[in-house]
Jmol script that loads the backbone (N, CA, C; Angstrom):
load data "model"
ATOM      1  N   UNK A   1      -6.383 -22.917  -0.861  1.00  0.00           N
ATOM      2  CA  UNK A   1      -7.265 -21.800  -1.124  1.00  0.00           C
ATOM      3  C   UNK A   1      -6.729 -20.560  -0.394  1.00  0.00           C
ATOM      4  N   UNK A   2      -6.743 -19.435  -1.320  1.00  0.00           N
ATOM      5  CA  UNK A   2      -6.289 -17.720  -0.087  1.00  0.00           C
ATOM      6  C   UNK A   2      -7.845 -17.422   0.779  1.00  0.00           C
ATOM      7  N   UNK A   3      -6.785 -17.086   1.645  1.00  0.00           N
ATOM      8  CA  UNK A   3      -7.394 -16.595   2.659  1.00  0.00           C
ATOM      9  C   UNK A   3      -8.338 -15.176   2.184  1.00  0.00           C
ATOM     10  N   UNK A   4      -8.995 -15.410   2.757  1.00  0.00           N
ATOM     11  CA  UNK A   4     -10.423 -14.063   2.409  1.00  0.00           C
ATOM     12  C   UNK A   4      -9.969 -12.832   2.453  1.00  0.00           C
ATOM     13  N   UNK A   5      -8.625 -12.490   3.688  1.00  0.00           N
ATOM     14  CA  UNK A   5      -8.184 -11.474   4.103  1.00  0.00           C
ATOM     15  C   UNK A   5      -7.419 -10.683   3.115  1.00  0.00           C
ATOM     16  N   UNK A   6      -6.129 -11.818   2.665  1.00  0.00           N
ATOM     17  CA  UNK A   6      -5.348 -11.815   1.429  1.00  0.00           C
ATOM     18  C   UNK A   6      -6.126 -11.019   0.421  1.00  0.00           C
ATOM     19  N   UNK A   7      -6.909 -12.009  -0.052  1.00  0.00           N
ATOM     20  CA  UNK A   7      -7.495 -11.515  -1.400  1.00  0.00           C
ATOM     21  C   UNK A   7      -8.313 -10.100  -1.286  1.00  0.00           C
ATOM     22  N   UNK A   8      -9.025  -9.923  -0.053  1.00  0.00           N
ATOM     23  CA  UNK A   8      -9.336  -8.489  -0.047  1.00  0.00           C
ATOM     24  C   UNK A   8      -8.129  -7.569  -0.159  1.00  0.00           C
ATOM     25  N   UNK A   9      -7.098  -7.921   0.427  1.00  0.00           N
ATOM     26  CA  UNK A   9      -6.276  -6.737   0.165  1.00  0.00           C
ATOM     27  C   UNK A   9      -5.570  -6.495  -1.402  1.00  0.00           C
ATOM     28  N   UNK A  10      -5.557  -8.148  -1.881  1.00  0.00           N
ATOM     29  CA  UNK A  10      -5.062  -7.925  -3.728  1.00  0.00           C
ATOM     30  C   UNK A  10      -5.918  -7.149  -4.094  1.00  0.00           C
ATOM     31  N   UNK A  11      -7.106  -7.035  -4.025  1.00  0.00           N
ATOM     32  CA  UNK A  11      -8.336  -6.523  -4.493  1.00  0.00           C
ATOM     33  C   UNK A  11      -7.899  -5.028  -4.618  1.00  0.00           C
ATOM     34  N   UNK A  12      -7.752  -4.513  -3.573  1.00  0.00           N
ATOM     35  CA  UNK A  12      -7.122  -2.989  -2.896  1.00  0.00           C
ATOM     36  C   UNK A  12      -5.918  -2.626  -3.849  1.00  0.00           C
ATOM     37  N   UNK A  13      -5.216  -3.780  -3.653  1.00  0.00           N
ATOM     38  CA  UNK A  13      -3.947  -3.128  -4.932  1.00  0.00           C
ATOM     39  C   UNK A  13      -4.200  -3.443  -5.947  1.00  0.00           C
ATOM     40  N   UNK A  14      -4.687  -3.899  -6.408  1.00  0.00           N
ATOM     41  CA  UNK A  14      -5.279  -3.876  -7.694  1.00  0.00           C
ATOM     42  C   UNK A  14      -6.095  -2.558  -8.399  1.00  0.00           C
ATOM     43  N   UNK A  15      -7.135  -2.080  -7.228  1.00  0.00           N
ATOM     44  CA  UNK A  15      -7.779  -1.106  -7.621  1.00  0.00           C
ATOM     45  C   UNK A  15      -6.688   0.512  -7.433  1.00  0.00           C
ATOM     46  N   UNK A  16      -5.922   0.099  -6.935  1.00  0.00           N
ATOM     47  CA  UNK A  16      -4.749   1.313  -6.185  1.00  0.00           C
ATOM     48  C   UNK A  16      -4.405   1.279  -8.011  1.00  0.00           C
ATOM     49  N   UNK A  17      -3.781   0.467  -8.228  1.00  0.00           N
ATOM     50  CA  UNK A  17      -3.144   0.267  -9.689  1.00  0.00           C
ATOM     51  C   UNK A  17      -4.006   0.551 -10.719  1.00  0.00           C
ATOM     52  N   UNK A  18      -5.362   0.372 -10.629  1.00  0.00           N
ATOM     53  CA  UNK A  18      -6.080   0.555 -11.602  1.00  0.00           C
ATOM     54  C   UNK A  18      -6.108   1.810 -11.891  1.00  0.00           C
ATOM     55  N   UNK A  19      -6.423   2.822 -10.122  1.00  0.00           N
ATOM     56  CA  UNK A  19      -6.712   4.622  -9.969  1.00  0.00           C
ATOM     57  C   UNK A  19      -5.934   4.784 -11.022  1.00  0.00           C
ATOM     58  N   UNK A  20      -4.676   4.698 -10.602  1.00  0.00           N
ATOM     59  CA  UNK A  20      -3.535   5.452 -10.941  1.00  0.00           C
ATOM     60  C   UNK A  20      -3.353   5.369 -12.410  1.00  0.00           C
ATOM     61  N   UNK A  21      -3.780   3.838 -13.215  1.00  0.00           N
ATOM     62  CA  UNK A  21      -3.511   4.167 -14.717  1.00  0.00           C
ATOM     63  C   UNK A  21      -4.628   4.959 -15.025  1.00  0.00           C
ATOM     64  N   UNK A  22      -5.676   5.233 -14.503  1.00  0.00           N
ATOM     65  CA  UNK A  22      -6.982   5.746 -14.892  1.00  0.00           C
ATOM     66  C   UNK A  22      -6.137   7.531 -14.636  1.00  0.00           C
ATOM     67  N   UNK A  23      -5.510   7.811 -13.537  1.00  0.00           N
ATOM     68  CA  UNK A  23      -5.351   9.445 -13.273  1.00  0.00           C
ATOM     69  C   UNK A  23      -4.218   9.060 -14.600  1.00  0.00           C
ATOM     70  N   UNK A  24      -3.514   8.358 -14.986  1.00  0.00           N
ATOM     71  CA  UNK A  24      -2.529   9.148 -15.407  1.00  0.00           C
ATOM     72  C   UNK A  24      -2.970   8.774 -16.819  1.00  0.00           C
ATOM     73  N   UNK A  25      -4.218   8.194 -17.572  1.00  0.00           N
ATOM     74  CA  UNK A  25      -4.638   8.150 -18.787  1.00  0.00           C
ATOM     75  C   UNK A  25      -5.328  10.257 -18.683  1.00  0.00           C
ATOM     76  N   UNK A  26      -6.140  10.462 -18.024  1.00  0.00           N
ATOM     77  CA  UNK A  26      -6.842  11.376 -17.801  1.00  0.00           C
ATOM     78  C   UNK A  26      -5.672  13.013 -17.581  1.00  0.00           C
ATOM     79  N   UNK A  27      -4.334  12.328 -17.166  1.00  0.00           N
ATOM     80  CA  UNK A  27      -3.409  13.610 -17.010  1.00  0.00           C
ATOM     81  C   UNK A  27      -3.298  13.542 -18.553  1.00  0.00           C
ATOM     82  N   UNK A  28      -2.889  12.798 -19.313  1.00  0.00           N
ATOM     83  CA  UNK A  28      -2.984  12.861 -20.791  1.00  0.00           C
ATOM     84  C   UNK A  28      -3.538  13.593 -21.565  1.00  0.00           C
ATOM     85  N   UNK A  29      -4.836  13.422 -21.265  1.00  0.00           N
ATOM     86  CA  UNK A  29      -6.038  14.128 -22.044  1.00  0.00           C
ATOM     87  C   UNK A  29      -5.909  15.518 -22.031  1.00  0.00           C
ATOM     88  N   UNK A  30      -6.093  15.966 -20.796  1.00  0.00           N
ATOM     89  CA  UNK A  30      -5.846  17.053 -19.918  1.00  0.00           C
ATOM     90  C   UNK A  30      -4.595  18.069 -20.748  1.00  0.00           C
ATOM     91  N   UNK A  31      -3.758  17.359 -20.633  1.00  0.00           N
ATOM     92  CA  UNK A  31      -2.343  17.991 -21.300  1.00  0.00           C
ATOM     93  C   UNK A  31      -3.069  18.755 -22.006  1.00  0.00           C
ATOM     94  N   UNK A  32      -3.260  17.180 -23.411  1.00  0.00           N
ATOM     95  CA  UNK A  32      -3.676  18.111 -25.065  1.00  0.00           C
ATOM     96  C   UNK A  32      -4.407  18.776 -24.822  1.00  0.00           C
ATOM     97  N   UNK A  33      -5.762  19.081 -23.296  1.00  0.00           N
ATOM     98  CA  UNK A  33      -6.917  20.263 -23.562  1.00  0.00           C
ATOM     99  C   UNK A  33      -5.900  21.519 -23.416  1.00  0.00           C
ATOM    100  N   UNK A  34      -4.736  20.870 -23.316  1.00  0.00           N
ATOM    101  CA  UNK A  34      -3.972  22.639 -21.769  1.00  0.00           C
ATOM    102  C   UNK A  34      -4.845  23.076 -20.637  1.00  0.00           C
ATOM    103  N   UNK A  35      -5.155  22.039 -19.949  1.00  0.00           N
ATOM    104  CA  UNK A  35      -6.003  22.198 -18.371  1.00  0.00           C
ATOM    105  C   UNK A  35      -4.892  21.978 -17.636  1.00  0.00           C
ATOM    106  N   UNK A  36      -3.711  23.099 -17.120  1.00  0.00           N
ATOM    107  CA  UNK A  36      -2.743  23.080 -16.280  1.00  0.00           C
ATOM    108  C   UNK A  36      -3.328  22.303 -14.998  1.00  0.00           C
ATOM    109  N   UNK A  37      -4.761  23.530 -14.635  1.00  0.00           N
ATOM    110  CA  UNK A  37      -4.683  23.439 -12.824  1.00  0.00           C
ATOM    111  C   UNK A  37      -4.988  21.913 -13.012  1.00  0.00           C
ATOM    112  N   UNK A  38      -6.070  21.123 -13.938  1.00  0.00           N
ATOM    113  CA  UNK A  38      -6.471  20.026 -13.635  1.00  0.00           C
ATOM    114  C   UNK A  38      -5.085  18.740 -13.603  1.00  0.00           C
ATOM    115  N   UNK A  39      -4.424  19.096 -14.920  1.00  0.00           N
ATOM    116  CA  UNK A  39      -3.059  18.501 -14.402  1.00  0.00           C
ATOM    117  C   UNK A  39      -2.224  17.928 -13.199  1.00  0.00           C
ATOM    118  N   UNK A  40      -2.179  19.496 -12.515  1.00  0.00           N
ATOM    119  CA  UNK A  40      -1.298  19.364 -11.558  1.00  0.00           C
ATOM    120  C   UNK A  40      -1.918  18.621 -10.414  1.00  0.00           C
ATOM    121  N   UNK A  41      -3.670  19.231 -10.511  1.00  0.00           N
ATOM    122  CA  UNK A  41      -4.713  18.173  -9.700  1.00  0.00           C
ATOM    123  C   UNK A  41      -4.305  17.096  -9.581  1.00  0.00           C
ATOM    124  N   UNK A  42      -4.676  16.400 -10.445  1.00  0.00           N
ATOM    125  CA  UNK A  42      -4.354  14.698 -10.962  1.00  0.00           C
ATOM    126  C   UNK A  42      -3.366  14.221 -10.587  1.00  0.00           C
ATOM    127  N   UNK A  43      -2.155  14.693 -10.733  1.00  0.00           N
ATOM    128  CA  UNK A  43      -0.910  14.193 -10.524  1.00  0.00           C
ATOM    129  C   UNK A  43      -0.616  14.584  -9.334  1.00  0.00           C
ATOM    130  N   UNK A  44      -1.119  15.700  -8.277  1.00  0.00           N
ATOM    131  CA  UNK A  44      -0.821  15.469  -6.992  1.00  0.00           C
ATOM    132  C   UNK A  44      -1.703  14.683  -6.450  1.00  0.00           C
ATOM    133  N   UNK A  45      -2.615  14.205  -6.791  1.00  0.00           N
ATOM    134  CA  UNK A  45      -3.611  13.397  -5.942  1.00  0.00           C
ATOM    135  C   UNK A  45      -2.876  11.881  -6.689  1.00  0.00           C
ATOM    136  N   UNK A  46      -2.146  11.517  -7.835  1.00  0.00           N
ATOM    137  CA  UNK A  46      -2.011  10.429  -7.730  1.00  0.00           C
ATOM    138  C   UNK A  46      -0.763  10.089  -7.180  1.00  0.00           C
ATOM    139  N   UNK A  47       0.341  11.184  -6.902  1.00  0.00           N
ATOM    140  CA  UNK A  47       1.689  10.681  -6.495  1.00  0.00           C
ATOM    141  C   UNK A  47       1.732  11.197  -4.842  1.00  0.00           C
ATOM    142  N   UNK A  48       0.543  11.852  -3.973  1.00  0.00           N
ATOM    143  CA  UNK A  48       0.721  12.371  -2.698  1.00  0.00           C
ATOM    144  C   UNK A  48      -0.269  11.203  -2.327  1.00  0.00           C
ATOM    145  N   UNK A  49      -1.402  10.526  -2.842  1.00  0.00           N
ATOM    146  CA  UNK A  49      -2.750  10.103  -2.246  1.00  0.00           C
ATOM    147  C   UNK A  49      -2.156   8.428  -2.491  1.00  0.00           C
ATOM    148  N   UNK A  50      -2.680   8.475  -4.052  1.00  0.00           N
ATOM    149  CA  UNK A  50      -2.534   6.968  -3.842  1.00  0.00           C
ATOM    150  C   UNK A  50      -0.768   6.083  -4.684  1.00  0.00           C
ATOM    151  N   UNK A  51      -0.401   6.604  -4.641  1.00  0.00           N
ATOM    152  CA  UNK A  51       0.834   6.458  -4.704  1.00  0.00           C
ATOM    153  C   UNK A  51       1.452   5.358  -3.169  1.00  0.00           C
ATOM    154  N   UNK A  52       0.969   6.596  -2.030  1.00  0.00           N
ATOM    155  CA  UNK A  52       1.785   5.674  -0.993  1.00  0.00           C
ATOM    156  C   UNK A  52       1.061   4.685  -0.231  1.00  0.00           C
ATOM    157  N   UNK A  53      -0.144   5.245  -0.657  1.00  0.00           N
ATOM    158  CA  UNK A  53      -1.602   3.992  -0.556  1.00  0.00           C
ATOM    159  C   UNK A  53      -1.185   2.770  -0.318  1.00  0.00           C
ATOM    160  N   UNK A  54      -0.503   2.590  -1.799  1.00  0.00           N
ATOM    161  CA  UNK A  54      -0.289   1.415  -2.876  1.00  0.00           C
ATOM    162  C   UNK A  54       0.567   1.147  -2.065  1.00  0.00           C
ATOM    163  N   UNK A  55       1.717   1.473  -2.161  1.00  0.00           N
ATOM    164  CA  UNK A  55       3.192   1.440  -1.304  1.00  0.00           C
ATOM    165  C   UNK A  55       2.809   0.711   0.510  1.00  0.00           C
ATOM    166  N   UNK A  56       2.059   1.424   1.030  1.00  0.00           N
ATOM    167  CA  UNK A  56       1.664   0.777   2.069  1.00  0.00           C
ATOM    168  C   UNK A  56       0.490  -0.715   2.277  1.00  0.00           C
ATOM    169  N   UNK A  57      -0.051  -0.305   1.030  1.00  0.00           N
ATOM    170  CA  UNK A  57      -0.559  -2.261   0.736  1.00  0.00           C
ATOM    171  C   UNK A  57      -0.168  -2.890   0.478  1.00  0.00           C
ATOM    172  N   UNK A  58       1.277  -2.825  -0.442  1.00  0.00           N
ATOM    173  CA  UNK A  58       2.075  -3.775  -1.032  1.00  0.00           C
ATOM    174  C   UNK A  58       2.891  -4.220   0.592  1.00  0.00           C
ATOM    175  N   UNK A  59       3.677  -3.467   1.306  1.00  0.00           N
ATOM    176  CA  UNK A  59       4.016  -3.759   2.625  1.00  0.00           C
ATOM    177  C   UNK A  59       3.478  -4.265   3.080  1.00  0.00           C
ATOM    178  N   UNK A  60       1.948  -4.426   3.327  1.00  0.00           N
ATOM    179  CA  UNK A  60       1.237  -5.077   4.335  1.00  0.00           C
ATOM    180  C   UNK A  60       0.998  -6.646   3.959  1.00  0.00           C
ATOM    181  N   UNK A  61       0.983  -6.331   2.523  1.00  0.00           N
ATOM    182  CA  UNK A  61       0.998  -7.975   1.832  1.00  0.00           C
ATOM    183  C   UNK A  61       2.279  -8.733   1.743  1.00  0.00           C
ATOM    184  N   UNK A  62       3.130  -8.062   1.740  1.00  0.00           N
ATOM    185  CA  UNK A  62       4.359  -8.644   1.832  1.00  0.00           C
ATOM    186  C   UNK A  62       4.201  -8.846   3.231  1.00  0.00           C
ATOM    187  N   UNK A  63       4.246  -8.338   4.278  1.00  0.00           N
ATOM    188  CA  UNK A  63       4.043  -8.575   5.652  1.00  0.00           C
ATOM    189  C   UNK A  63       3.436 -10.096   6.265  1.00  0.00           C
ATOM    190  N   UNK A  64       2.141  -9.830   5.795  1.00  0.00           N
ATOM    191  CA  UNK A  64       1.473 -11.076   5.814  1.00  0.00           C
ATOM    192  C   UNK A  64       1.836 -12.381   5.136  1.00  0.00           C
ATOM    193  N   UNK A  65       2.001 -12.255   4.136  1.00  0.00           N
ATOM    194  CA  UNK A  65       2.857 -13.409   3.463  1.00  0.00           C
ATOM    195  C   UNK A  65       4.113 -13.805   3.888  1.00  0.00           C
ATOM    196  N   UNK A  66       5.163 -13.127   4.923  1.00  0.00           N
ATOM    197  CA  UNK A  66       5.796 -13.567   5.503  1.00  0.00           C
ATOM    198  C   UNK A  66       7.377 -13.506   4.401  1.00  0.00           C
ATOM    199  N   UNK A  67       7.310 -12.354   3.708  1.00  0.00           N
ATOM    200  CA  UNK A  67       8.860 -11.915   2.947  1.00  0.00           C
ATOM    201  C   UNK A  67       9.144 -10.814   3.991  1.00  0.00           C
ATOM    202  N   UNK A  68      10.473 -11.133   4.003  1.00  0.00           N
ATOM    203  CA  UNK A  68      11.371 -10.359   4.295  1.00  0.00           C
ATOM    204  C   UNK A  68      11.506  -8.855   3.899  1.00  0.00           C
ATOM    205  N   UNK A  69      11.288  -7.840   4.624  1.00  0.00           N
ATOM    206  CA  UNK A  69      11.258  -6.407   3.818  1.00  0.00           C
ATOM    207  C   UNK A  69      11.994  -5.911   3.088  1.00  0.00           C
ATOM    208  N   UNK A  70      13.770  -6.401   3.335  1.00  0.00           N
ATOM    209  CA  UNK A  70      14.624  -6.279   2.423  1.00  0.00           C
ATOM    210  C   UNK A  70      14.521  -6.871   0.862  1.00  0.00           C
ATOM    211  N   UNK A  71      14.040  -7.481   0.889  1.00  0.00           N
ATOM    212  CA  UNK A  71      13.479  -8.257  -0.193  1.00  0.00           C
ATOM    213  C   UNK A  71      12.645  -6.957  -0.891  1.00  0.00           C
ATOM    214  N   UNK A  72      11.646  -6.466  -0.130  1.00  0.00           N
ATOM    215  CA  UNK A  72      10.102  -6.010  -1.459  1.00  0.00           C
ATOM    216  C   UNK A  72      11.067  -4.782  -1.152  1.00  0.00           C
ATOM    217  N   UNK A  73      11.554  -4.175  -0.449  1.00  0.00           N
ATOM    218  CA  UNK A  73      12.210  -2.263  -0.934  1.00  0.00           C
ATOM    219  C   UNK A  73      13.522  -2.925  -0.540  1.00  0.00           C
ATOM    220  N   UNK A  74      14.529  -2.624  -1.566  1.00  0.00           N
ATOM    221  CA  UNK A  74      16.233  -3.112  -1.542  1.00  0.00           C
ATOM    222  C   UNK A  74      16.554  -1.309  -0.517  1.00  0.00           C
ATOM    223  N   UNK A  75      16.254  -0.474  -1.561  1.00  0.00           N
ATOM    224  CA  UNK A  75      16.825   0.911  -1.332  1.00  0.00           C
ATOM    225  C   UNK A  75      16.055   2.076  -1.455  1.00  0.00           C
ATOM    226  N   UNK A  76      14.869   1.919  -0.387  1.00  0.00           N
ATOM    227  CA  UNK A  76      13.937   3.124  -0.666  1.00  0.00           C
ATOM    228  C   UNK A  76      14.647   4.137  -0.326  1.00  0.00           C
ATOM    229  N   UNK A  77      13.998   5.475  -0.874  1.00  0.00           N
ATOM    230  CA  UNK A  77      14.532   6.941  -0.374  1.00  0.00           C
ATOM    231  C   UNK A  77      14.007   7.649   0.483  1.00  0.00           C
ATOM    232  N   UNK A  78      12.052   7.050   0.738  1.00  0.00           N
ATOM    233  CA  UNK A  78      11.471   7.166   2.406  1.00  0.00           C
ATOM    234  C   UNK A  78      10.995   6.600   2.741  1.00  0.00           C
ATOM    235  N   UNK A  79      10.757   6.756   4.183  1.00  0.00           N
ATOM    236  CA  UNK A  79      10.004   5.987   5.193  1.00  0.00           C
ATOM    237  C   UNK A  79       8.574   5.598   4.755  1.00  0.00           C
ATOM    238  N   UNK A  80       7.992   4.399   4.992  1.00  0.00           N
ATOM    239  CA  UNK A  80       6.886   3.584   4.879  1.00  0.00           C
ATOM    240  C   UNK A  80       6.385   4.685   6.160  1.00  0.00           C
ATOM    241  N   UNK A  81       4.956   4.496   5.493  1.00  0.00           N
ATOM    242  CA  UNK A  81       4.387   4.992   6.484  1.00  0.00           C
ATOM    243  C   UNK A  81       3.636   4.003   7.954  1.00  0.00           C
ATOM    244  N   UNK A  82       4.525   3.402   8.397  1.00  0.00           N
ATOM    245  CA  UNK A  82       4.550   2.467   9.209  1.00  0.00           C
ATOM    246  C   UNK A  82       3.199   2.383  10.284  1.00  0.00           C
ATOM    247  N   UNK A  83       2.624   3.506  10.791  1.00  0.00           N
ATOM    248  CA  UNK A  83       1.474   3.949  11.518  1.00  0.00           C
ATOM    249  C   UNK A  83       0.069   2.988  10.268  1.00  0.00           C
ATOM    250  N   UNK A  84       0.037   3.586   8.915  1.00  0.00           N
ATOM    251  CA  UNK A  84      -0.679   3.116   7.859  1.00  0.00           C
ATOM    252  C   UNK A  84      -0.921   1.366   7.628  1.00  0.00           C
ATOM    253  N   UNK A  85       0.830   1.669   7.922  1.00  0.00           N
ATOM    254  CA  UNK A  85       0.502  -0.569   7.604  1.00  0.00           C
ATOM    255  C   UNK A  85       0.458  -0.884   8.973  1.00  0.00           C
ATOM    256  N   UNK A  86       0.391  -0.406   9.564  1.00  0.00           N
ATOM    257  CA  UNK A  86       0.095  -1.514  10.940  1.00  0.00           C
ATOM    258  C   UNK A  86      -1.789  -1.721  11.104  1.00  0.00           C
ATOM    259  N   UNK A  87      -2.356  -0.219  10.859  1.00  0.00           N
ATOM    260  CA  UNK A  87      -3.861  -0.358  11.098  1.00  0.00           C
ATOM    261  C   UNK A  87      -3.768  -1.223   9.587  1.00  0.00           C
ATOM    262  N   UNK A  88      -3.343  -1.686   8.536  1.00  0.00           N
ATOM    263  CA  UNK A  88      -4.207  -2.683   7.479  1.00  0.00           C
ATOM    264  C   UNK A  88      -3.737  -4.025   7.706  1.00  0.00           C
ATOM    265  N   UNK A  89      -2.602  -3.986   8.545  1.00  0.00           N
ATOM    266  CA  UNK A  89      -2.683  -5.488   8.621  1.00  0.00           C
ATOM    267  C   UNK A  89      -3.485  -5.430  10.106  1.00  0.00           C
ATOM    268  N   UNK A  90      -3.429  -4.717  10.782  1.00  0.00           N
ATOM    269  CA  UNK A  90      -4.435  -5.023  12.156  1.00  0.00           C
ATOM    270  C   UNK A  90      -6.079  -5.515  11.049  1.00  0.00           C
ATOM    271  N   UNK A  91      -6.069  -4.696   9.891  1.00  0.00           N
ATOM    272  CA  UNK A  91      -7.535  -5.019   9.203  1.00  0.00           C
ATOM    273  C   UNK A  91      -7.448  -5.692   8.282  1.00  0.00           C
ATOM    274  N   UNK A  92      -6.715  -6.948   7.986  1.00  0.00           N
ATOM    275  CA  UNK A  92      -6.319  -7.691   6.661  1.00  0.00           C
ATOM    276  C   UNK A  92      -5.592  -8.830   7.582  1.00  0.00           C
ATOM    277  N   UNK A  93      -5.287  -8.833   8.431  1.00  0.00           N
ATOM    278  CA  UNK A  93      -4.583 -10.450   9.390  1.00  0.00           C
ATOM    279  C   UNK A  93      -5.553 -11.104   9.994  1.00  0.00           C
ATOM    280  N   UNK A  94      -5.351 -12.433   9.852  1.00  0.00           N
ATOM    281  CA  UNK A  94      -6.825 -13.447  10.073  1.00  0.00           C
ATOM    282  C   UNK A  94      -6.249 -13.756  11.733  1.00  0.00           C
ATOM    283  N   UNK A  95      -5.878 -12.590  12.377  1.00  0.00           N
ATOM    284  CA  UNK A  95      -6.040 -12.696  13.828  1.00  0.00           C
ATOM    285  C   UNK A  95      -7.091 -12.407  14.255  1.00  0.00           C
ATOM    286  N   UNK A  96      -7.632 -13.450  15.248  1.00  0.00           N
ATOM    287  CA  UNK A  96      -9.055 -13.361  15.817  1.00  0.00           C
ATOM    288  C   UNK A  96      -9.672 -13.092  17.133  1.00  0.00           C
ATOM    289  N   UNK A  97      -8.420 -13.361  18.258  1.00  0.00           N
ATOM    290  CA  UNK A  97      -8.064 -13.134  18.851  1.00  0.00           C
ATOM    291  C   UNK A  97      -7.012 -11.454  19.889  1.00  0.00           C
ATOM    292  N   UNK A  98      -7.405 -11.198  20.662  1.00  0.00           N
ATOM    293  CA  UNK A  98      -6.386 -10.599  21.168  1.00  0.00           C
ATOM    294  C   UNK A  98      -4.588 -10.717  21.121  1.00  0.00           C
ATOM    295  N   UNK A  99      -4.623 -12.134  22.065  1.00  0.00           N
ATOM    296  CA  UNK A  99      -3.334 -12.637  21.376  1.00  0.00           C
ATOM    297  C   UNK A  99      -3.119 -12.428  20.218  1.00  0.00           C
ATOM    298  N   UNK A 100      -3.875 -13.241  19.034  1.00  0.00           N
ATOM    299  CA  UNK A 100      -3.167 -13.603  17.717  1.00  0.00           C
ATOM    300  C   UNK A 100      -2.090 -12.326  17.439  1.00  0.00           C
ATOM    301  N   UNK A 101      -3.599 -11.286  17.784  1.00  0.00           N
ATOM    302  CA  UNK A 101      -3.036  -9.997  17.294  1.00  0.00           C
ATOM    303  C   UNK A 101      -2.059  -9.095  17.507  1.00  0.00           C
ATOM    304  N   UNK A 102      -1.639  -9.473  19.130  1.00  0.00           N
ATOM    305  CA  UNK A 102      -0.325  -9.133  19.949  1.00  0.00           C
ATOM    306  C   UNK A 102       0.694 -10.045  19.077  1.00  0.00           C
ATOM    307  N   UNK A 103       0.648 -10.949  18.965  1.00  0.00           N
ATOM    308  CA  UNK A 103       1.738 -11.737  18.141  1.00  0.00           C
ATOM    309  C   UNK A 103       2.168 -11.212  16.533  1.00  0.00           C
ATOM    310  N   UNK A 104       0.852 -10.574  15.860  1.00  0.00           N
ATOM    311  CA  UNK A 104       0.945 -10.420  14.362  1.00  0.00           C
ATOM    312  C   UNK A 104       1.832  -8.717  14.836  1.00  0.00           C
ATOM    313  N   UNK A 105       1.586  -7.851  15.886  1.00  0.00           N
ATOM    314  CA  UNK A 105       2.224  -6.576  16.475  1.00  0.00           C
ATOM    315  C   UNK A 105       3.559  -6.898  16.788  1.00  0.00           C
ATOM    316  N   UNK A 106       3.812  -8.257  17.322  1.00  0.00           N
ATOM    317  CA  UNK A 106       5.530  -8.214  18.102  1.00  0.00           C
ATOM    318  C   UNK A 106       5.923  -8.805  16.298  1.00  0.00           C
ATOM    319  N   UNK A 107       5.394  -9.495  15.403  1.00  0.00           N
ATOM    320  CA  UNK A 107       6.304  -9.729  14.485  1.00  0.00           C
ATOM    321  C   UNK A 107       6.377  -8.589  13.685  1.00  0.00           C
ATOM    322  N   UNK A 108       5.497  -7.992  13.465  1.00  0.00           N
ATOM    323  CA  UNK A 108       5.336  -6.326  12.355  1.00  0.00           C
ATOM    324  C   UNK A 108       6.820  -5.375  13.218  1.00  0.00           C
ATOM    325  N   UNK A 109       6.744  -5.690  14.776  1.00  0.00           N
ATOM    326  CA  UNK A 109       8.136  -4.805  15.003  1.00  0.00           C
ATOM    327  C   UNK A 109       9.450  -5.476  14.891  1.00  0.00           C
ATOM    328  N   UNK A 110       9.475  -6.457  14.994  1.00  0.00           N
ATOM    329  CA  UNK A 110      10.709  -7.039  13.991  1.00  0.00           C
ATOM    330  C   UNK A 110      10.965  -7.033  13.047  1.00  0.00           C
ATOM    331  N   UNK A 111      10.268  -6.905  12.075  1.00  0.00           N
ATOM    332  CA  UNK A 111      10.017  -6.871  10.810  1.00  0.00           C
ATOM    333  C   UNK A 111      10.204  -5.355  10.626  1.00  0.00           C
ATOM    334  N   UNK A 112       9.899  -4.207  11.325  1.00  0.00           N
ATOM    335  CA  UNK A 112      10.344  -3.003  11.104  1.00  0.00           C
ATOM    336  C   UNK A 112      11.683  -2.780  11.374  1.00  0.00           C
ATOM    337  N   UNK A 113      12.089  -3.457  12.589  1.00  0.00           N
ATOM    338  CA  UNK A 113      13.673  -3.692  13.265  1.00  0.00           C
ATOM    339  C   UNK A 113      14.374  -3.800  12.004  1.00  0.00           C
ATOM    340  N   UNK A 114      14.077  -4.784  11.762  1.00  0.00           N
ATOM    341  CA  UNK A 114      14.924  -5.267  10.236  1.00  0.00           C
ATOM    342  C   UNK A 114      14.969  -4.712   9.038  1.00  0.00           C
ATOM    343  N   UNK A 115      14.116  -3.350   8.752  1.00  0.00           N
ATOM    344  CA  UNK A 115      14.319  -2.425   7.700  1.00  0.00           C
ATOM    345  C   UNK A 115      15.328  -1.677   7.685  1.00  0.00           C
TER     346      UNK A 115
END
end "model"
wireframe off; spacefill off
backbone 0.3
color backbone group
């Protein structure tokens, strides 16, 4: 059975994925009205907001699941926002403990080491 933690966070990318086909059905529309400003709205809120959202949940799930980072980004062009995935796996790791959680911190910096 997944863990409660897990699945809350599929949940998260899932809905990250959902926003985004929803902004970019709605940049569509938009076009054919010729609503520039709302356009450019849409599409900066979906490629500045949840764009790296997504990007930083997918990391954190890969994290937790225990792949290798080279694996989920071969050749990104920027930096993870590393500050971002550390508070969701501090809020998505079934550490319960102080320890656990010092331990799930010394592997997240190896795991950055290794990017």
């Amino acid at each position: 059975m997944a863990k409660p933690e897990l699945t809350q966070l599929r949940i998260k990318i899932r809905s990250l994925a959902d926003e985004a086909r929803v902004i970019r059905s709605e940049e569509r529309k938009a076009k054919t009205n010729r609503q520039t400003a709302l356009v450019n709205s849409l599409c900066l809120h979906r490629t500045k907001v949840v764009r790296p959202e997504a990007r930083c949940a997918l990391l954190c799930y890969a994290f937790l699941r225990g792949m290798p980072y080279e694996r989920v980004e071969q050749m990104p062009k920027t930096r993870p926002d590393w500050r971002r995935i550390r508070k969701m796996i501090e809020r998505f790791s079934d550490a319960s403990s102080e320890l656990e959680l010092l331990d799930v911190k010394t592997r997240l910096e190896m795991w950055i080491d290794g990017a």
